[in-house]
C-alpha positions as CSV (number, residue, x, y, z in Angstrom):
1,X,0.0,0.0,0.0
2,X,1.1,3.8,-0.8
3,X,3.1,5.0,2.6
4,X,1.3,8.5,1.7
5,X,-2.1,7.2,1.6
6,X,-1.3,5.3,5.0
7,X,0.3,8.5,6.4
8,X,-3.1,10.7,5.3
9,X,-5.2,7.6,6.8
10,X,-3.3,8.2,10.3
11,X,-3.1,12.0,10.3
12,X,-6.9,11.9,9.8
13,X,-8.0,9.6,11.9
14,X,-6.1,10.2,15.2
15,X,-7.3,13.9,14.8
16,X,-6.2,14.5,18.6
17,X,-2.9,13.3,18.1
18,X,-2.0,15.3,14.6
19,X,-3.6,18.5,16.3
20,X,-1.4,18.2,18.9
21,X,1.8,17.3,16.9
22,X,0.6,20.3,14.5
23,X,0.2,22.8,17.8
24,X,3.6,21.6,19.0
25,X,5.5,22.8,15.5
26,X,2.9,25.5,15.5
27,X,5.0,27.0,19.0
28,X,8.5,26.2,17.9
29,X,7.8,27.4,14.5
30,X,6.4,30.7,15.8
31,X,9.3,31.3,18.2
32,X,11.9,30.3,15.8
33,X,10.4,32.7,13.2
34,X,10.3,35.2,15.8
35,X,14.0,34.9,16.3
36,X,14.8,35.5,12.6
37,X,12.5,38.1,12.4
38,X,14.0,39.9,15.4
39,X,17.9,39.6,14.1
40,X,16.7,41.0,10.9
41,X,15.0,44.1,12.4
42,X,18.4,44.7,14.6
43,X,20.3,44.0,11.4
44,X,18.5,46.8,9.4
45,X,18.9,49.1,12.4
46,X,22.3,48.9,12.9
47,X,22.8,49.4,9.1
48,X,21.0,52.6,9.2
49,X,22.8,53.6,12.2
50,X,25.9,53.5,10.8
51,X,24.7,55.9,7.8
52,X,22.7,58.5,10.2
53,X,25.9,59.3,12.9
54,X,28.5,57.2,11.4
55,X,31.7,56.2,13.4
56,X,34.7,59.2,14.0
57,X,37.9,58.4,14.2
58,X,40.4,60.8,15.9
59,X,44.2,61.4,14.9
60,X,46.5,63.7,16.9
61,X,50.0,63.3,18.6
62,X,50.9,60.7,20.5
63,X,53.5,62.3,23.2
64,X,55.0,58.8,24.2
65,X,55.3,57.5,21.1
66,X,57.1,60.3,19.7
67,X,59.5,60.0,22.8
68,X,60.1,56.3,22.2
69,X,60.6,56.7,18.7
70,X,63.8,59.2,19.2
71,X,62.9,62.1,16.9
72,X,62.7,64.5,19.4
73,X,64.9,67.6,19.3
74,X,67.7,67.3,21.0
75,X,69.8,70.2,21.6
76,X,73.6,70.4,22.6
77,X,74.4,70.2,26.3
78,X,72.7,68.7,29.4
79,X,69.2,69.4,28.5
80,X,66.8,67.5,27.8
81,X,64.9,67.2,24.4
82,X,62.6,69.7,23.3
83,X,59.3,69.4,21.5
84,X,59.7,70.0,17.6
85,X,58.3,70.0,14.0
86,X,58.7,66.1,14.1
87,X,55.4,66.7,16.5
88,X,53.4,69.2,14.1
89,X,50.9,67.6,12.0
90,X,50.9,69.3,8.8
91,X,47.2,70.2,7.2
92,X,48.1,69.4,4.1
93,X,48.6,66.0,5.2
94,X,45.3,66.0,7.0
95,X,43.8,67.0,3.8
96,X,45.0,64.2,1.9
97,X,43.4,61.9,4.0
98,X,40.0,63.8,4.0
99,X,40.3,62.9,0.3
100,X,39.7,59.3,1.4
101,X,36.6,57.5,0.0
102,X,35.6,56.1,3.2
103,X,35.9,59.4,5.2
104,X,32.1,61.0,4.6
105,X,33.0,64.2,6.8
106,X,36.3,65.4,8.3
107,X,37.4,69.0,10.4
108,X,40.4,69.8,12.2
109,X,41.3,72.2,15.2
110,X,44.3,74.0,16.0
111,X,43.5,76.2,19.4
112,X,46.0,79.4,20.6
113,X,46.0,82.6,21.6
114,X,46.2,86.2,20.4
115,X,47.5,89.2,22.4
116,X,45.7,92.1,21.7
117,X,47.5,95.4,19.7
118,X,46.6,98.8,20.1
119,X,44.4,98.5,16.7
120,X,42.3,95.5,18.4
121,X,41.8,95.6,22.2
122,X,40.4,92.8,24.5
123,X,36.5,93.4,25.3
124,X,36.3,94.2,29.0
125,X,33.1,95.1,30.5
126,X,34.1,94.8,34.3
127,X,37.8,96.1,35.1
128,X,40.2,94.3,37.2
129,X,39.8,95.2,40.9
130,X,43.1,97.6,42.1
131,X,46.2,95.9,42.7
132,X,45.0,92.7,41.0
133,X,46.5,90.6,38.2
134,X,45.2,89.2,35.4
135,X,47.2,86.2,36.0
136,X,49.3,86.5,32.1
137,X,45.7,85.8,30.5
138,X,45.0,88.8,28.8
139,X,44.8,87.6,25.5
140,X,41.8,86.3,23.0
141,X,40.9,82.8,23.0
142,X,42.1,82.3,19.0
143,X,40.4,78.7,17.7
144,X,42.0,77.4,14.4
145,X,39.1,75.5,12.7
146,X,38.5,74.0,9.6
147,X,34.4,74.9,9.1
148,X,33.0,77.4,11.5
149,X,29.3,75.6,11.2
150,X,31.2,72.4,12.7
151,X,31.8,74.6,16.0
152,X,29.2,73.4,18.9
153,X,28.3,76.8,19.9
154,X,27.2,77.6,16.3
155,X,25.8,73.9,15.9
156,X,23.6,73.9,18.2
157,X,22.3,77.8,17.8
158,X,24.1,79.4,20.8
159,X,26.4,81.6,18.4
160,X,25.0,83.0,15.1
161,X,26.8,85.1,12.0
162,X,25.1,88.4,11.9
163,X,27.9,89.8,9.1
164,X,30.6,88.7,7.0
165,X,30.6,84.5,6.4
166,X,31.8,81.7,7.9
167,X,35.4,80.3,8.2
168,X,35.4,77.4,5.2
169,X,38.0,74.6,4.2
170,X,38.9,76.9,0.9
171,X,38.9,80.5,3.2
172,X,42.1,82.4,3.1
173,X,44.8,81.8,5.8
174,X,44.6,85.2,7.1
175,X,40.9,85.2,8.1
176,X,39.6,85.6,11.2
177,X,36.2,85.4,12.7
178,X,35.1,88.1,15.3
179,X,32.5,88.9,18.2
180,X,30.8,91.6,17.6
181,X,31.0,93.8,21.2
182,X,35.1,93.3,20.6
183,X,34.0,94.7,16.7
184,X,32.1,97.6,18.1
185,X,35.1,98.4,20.8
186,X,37.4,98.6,18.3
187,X,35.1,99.9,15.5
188,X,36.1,97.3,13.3
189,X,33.7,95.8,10.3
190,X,33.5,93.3,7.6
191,X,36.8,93.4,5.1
192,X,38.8,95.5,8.0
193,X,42.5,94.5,7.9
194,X,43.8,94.2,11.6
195,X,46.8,93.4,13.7
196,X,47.3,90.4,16.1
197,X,49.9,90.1,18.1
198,X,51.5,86.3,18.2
199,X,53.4,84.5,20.7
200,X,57.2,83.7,19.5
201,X,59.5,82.7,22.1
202,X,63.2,84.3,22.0
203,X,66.5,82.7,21.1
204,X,67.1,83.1,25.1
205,X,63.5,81.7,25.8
206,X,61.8,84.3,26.9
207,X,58.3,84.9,25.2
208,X,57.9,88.0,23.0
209,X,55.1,89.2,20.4
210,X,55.1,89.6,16.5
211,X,52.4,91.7,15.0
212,X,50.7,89.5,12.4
213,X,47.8,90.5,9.9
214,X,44.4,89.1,9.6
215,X,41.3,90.5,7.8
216,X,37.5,90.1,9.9
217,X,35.9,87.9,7.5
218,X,32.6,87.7,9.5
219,X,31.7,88.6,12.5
220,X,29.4,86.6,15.1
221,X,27.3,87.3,17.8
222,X,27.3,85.4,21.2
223,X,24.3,84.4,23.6
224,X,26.5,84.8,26.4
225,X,26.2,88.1,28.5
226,X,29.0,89.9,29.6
227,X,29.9,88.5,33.5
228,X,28.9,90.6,36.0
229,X,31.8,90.8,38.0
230,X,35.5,90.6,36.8
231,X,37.1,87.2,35.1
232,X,40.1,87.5,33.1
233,X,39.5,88.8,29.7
234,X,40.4,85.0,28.1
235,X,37.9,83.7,29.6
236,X,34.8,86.2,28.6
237,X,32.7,84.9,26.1
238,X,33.1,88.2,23.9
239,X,36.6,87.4,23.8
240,X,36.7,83.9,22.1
241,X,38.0,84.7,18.3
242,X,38.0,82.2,15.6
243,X,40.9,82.0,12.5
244,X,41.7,79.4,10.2
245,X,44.4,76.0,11.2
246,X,47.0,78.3,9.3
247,X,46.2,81.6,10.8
248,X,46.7,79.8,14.2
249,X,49.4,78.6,13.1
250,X,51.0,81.9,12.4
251,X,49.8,83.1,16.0
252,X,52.3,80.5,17.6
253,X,55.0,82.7,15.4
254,X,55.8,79.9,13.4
255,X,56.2,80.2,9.4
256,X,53.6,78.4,7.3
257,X,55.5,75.6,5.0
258,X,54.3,74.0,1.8
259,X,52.2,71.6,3.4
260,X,50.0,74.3,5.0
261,X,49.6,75.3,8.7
262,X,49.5,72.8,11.8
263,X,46.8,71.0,13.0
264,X,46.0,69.9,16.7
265,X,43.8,67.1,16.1
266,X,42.0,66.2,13.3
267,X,38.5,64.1,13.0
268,X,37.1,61.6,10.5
269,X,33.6,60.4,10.4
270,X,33.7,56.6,8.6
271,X,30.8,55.3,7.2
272,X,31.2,52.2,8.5
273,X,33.3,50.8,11.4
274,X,35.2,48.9,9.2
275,X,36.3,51.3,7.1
276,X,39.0,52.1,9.8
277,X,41.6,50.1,8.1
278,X,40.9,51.8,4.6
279,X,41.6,54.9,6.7
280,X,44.7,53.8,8.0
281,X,46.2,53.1,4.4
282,X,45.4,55.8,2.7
283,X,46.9,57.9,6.3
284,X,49.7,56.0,5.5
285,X,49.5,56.8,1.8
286,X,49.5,60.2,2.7
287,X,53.1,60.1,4.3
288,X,51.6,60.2,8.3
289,X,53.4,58.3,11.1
290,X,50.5,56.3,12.9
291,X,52.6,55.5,15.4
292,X,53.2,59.6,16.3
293,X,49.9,60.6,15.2
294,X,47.9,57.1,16.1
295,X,44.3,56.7,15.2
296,X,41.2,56.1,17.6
297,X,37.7,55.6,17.0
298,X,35.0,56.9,18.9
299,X,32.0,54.7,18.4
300,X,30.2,55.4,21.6
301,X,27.3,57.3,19.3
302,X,27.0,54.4,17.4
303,X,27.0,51.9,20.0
304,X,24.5,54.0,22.0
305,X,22.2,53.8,19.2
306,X,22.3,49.8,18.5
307,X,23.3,48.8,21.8
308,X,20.1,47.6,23.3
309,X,19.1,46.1,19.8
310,X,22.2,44.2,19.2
311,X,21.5,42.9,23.0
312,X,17.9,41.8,22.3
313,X,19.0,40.2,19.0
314,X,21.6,38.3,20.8
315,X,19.0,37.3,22.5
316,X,16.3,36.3,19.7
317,X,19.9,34.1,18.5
318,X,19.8,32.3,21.7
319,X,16.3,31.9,22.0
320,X,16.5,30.4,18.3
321,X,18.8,27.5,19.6
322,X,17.3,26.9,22.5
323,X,13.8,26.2,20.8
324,X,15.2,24.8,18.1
325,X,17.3,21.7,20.5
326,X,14.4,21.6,23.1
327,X,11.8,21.2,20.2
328,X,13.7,18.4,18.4
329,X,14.1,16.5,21.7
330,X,10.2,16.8,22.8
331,X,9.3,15.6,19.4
332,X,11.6,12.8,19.1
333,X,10.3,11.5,22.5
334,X,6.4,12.3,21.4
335,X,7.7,10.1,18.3
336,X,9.0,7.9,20.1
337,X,6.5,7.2,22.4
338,X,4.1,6.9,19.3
339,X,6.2,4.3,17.4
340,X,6.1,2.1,21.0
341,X,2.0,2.9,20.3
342,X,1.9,1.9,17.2
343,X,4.0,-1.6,17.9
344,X,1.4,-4.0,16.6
345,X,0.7,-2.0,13.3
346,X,5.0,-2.3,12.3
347,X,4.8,-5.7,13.1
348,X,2.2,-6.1,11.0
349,X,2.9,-4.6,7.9
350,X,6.8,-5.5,8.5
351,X,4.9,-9.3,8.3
352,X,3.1,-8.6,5.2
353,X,6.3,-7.7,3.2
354,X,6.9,-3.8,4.1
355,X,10.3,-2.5,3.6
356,X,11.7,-1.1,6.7
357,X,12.3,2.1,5.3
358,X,9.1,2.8,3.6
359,X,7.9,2.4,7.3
360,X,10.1,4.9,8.6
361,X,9.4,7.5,5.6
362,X,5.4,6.8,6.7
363,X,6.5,8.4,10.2
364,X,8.5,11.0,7.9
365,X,5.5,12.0,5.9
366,X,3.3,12.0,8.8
367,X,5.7,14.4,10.9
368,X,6.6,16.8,7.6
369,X,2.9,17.1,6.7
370,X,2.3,18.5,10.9
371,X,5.0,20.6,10.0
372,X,4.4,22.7,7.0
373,X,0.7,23.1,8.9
374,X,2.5,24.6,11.6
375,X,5.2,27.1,9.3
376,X,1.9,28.5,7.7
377,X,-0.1,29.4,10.6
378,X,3.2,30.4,12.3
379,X,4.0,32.8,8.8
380,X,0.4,34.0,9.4
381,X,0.8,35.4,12.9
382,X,4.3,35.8,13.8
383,X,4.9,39.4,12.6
384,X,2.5,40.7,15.5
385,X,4.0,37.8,18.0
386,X,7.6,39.2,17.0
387,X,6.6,42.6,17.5
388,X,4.8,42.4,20.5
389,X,7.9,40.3,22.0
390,X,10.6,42.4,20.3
391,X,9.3,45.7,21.6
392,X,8.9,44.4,25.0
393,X,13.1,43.0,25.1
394,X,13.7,45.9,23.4
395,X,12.1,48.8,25.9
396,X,13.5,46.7,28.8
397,X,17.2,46.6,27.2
398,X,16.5,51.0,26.8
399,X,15.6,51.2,30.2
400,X,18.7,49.4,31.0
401,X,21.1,51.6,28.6
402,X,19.7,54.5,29.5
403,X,20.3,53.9,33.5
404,X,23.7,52.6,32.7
405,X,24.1,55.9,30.3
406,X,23.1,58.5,33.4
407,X,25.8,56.4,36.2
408,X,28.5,56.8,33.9
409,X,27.6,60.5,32.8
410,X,29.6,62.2,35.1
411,X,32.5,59.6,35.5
412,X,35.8,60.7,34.0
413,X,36.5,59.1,30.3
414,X,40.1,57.8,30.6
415,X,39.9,57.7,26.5
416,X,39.5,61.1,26.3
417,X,42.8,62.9,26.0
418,X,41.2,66.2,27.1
419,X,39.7,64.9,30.3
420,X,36.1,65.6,29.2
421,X,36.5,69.2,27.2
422,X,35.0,67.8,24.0
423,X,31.9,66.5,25.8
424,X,30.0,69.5,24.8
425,X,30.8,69.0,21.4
426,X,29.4,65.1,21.4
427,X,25.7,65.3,20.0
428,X,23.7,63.5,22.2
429,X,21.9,60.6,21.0
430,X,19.1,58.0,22.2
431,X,18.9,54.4,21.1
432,X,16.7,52.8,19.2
433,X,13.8,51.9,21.1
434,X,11.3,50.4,18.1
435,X,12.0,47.7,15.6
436,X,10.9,47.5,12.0
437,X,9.5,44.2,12.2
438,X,9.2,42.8,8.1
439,X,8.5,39.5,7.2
440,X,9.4,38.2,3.9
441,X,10.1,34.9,1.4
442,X,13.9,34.7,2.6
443,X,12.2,34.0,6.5
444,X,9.6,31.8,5.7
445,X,11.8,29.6,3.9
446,X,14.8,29.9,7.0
447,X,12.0,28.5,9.4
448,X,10.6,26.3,6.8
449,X,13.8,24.5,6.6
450,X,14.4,25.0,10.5
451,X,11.0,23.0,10.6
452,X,11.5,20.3,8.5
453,X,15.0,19.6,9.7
454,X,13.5,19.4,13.6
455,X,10.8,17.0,11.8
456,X,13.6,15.0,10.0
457,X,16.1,14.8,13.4
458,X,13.0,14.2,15.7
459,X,11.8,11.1,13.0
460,X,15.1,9.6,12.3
461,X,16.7,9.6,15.5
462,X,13.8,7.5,17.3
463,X,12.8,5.4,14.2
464,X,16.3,3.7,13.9
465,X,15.2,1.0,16.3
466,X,12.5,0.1,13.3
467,X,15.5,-0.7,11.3
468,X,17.1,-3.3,14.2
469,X,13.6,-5.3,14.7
470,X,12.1,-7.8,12.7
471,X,7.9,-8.7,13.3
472,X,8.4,-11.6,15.4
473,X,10.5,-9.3,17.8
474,X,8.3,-6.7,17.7
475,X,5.0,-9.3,17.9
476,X,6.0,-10.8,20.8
477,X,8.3,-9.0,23.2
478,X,6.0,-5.7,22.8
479,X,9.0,-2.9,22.6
């Protein structure tokens, strides 16, 4: 007789029996399905993570490294070495590696000071009390940057252009950017050539000044008010002056080379994480020492973002395993127990002349047919069961981030060379707390064939012992 017609015979008339073995897929289907579904949303996330705040990687000078690698200057007699070019990191350099495909954004900083001349004074609106010193910090606050608009104050709306334009990556060298009470003090506008002075230091070491020339490019207005009491002019608001990487380069009273002025630190934002080593060559490429100027990525936006996702898809992976091993060892002992059943029936058909194998692929059919029951009701309701359980592991991983983000908000960040200054200029982000739950062919058929492999292991593995037994065996001693 046809195994298929004897497996359709069974399924239909132990009803009971083939609902329950079609409820039982029906649960590991749905959970399994779940599980795909759930990495896939997390998958899609993380991809468009990468693409809305990217990854930055950091490069400036590495003072160890520089010491260990002997190119410090070292001048005749007992002292010891000194700081030199072999530590400046040129921006021509820097803008070589901005050129890199992988870098989607890139800026630079060079930070300084100017002393004031008698053509440009410091804005001061309380005086200094009699008798009391300004403590050597009456100078402005001169920021070399590569795009003004990349500046947090101006980012984020606290400072504004009200005349002129912004510093750019093509603006002249000798630009400066100023605030407009130290314009209207010194009566200065738009297109005004002025004199700085810079900071040189003297063959005998002393520090002196060198007038240098800048023209106000633009001039910006602060949301800062003046102190009401007296600080030191460098650190009032009004004071803070912006010039280009080379015009702060020519404030430390050194001569701008071919390769262009000197840069502090300079930042690239990746597209993706792995695009670091792509960075790294074309660095290289570029004729930089990563050893001196090493660099570091910052992924701590990113991770923020995908953090709790990534967690609750590690978890959806477990869960997949888990229900996937549990469910093929409950069936195989349902099976199991149903082959014991069914004792009497293998003996006699193994006595009529049935091949042992057509037997077992009767179980087969019977187990496969449960199965692709189950995969389509589980297909039919698993995108609201995944995002009913994904949202609920996903707002409990957020509310576990978001603690963990507000204890370690005010620790020190031992990566941060700065100790914490460039906090402010870290956009704040929140992770992603909803998942895009999609269900589609390439699922179906990943727990379709999770299915019928549980079906296959959970048949097989039991209905071995069919192969061993002959009818008399099975006739008469039962099991």
């Amino acid at each position: 007789m046809n195994l298929f017609k004897r497996a359709w015979w069974r399924l239909r008339g132990h009803l009971g029996k083939t609902v329950m073995l079609v409820g039982l897929f029906f649960v590991i289907c749905a959970l399994v399905l779940s599980g795909f579904l759930i990495q896939s949303a997390a998958a899609r996330a993380a991809e468009t993570a990468k693409h809305s705040v990217g990854v930055v990687a950091t490069m400036q000078l590495d003072l160890n490294a520089l010491i260990s690698s002997g190119k410090m200057k070292k001048p005749e007699g007992g002292q010891g070495g000194m700081i030199g070019a072999e530590a400046d990191l040129s921006r021509g350099l820097v803008d070589k590696v901005c050129e890199s495909s992988v870098v989607e954004k890139c800026n630079y900083t060079k930070d300084g000071v100017a002393a004031p001349t008698d053509q440009v004074k410091l804005h001061q609106p309380v005086p200094p009390p009699a008798g009391q010193d300004s403590g050597g910090v009456d100078f402005f606050k001169a920021d070399g940057i590569r795009d003004l608009n990349a500046v947090s104050a101006f980012r984020n709306g606290e400072s504004k252009l009200v005349s002129g334009s912004a510093i750019k990556p093509d603006s002249k060298s000798d630009m400066v950017v100023i605030e407009e009470r130290v314009a209207k003090d010194n009566g200065l506008k738009v297109g005004d050539k002025i004199k700085l002075n810079a900071n040189i230091q003297q063959p005998d070491g002393r520090l002196g000044t060198k007038e240098t020339g800048f023209t106000v490019g633009g001039i910006y207005r602060s949301s800062s008010a003046d102190p009401g009491s007296y600080v030191p002019p460098m650190a009032a608001p009004s004071n803070q002056i912006y010039v280009t990487p080379d015009g702060a380069t020519r404030l430390d009273g050194k001569e701008l080379k071919a390769g262009g002025g000197v840069v502090k630190q300079a930042t690239f934002t990746l597209r993706d994480p792995s695009d670091l080593g792509r960075l790294k060559k074309d660095a290289e490429a570029a004729g930089i020492d990563l050893k001196i100027f090493p660099l570091a990525v910052n992924d701590k936006q990113y991770q923020a973002l995908v953090g709790p996702i990534s967690k609750t898809a590690d978890f959806a992976s477990v869960t997949v395993w888990l229900v996937a091993v549990a469910g093929t060892v409950i069936l195989a002992l349902i099976i199991a127990s149903n082959m014991r059943e069914r004792r009497k029936e293998l003996g006699i058909l193994l006595s009529l002349g049935e091949k042992k194998p057509r037997l077992l692929g009767q179980h087969l059919v019977e187990v496969v047919a449960c199965a692709v029951l189950a995969v389509g009701f589980a297909a039919a309701g698993s995108q609201l069961l995944s995002q009913a359980i994904g949202n609920q592991l996903l707002a409990g991983e957020v509310s576990a981030a978001n603690e963990s983000a507000a204890n370690e908000a005010n620790k020190p960040d031992p990566s941060d060379p700065t100790g914490g200054a460039n906090k402010e200029n870290t956009p704040k982000v929140a992770p992603i707390d909803e998942m895009d739950i999609r269900l589609g062919a390439a699922d179906i058929t990943k727990v379709g064939l999770t299915g019928l492999g549980i079906a296959a292991l959970a048949t097989i593995v039991p209905g071995t012992r069919i192969l061993r037994l002959n009818p008399r065996d099975i006739l008469t001693k039962g099991e």
